[in-house]
C-alpha positions as CSV (number, residue, x, y, z in Angstrom):
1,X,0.0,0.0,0.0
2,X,1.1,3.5,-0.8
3,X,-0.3,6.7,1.0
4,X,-0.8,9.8,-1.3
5,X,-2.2,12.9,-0.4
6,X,-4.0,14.3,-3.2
7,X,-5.0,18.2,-3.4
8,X,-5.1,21.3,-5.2
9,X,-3.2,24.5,-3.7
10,X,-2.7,27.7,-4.2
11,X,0.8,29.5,-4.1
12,X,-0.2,30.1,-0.5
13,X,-1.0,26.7,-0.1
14,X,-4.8,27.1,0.7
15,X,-6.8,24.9,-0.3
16,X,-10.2,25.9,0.9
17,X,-12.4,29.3,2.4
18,X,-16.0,28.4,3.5
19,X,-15.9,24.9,2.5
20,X,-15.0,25.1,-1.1
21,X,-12.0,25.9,-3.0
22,X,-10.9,29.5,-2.8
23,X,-10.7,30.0,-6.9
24,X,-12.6,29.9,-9.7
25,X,-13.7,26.0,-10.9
26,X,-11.0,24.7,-12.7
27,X,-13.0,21.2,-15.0
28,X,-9.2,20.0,-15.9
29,X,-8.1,19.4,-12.4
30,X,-11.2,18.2,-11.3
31,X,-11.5,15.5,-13.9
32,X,-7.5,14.7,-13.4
33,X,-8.5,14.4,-9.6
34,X,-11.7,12.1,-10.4
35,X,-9.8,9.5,-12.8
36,X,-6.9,9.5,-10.2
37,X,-9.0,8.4,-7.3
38,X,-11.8,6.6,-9.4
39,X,-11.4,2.8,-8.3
40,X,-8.7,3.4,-5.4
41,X,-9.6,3.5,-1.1
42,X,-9.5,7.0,0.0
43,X,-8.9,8.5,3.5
44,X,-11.1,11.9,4.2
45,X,-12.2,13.9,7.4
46,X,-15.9,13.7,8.8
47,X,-16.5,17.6,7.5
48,X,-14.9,16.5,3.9
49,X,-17.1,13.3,3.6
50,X,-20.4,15.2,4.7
51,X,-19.4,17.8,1.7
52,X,-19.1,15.0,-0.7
53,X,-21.8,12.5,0.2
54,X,-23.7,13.3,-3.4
55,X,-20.6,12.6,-5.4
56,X,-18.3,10.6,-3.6
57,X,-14.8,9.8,-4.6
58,X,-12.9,6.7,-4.4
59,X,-14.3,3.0,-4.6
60,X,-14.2,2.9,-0.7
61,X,-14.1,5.6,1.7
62,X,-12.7,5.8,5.4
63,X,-14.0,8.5,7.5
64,X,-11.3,9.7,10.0
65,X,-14.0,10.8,13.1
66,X,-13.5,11.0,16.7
67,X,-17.3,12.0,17.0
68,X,-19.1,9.5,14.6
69,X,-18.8,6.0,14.9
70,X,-20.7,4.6,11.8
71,X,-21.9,6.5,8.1
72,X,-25.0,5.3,6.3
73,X,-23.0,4.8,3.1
74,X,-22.3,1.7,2.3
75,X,-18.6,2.1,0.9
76,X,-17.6,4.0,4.2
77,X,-15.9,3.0,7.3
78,X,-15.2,5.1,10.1
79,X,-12.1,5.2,12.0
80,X,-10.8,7.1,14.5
81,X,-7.4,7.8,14.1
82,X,-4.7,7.6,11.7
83,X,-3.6,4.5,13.0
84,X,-6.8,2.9,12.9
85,X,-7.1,4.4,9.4
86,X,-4.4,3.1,7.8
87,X,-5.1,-0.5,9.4
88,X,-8.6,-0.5,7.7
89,X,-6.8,1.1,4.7
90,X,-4.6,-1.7,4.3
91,X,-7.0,-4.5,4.7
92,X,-9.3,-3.0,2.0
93,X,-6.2,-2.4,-0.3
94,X,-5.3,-6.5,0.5
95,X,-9.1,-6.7,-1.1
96,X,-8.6,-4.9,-3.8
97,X,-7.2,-6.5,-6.7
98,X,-8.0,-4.8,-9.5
99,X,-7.4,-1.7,-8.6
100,X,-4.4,0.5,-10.1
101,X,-0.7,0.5,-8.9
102,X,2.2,2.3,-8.0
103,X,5.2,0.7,-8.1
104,X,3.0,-2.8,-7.1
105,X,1.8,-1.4,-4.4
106,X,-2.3,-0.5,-4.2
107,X,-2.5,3.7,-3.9
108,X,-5.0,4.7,-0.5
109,X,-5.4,8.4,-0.8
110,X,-5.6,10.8,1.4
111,X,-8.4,13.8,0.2
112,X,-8.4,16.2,3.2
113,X,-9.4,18.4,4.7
114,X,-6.7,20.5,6.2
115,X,-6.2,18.5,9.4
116,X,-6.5,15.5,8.2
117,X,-3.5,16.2,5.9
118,X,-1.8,17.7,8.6
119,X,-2.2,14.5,10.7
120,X,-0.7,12.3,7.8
121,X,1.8,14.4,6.2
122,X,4.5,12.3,8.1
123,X,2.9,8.9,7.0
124,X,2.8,9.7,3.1
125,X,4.9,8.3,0.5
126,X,3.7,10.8,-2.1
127,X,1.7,13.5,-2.9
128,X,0.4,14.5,-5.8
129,X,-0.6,18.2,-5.7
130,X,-2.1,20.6,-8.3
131,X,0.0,24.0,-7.8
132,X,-3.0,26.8,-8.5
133,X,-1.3,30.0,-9.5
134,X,-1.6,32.7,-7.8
135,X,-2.8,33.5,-4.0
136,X,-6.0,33.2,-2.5
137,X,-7.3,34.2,0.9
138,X,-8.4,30.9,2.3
139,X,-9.6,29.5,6.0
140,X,-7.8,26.2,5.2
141,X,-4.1,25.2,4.2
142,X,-2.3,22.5,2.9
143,X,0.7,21.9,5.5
144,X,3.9,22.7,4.8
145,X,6.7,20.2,4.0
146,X,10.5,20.0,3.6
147,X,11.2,19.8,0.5
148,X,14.6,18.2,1.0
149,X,12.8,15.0,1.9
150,X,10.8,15.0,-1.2
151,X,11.4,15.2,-5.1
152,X,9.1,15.8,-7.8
153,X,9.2,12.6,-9.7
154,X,6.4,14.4,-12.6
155,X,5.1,17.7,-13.6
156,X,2.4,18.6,-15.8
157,X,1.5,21.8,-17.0
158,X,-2.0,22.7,-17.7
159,X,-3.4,26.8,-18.4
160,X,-4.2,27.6,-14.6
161,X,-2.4,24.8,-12.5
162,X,0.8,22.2,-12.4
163,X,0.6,19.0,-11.7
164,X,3.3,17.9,-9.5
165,X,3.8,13.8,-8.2
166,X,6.2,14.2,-5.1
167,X,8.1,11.1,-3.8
168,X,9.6,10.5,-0.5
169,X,13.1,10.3,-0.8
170,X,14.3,7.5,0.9
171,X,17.7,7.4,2.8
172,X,19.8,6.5,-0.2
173,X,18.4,9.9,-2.1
């Protein structure tokens, strides 16, 4: 299993004001974000789940709640914790063979919000994060990370965003 944090920021790194994204819709990351996540287990916040129940993402979701203990979807588990997250992860990933890869291993992503990346910024093994130019005032950020323990592995450029896959490095990097 690999954990990847998926989101789009701004130069500022917010990624949301009033629950939505701080910028005007952008349909190319959207869809880039949809076919990414399609068939994969993700990992998303109580608030973030409630936001998305008419259109959720993933083929399985796990609901990261210390104030719920069951969702009336049937794709969702709740957990509470990132421990107990990435256990229920990884036993849906073992399920999962047909889903698709990196590097063998079955992708769980992580969709947010804010503190629930925070939490799991120093579990991931990638990120994959659409660069929005410019700044935007925003009530939620992405966290920061050192960027001399990652390395962009690929970029794509699209008209109002970048595409960036960061990797881990590991020791020998």
């Amino acid at each position: 299993m690999q954990l990847v944090s998926v989101a789009a920021i701004a130069e500022n790194r917010a990624i949301g004001k009033d629950g939505e994204v701080p910028w005007p819709h952008i349909e190319a990351d959207v869809r880039q974000y949809r076919e990414r996540v399609a068939g994969s287990p993700v990992i998303l916040g109580r608030r973030t789940f409630d936001s998305m129940r008419d259109d959720l993402p993933g083929a399985r979701q796990i609901v990261v709640s210390r104030s719920v203990d069951a969702v009336d979807v049937p794709t969702a588990v709740v957990a509470d914790g990132v421990d107990s997250a990435i256990e229920r992860a990884e036993e849906i990933a073992g399920e999962n063979d047909t889903a698709d890869t990196i590097d063998g291993d079955v992708p769980v992503y992580v969709l947010g919000g804010g503190a629930i990346y925070e939490l799991f910024q120093p579990r991931l093994d990638r990120m994959v994060l659409s660069h929005v130019k410019g700044s935007y005032d925003g009530d939620t950020f992405y966290p920061a990370w050192d960027e001399a323990e990652w390395t962009v592995a690929e970029e794509t450029a699209f008209d109002r965003f970048t595409l960036r896959e960061w990797i881990r490095r590991g020791d020998g990097a």
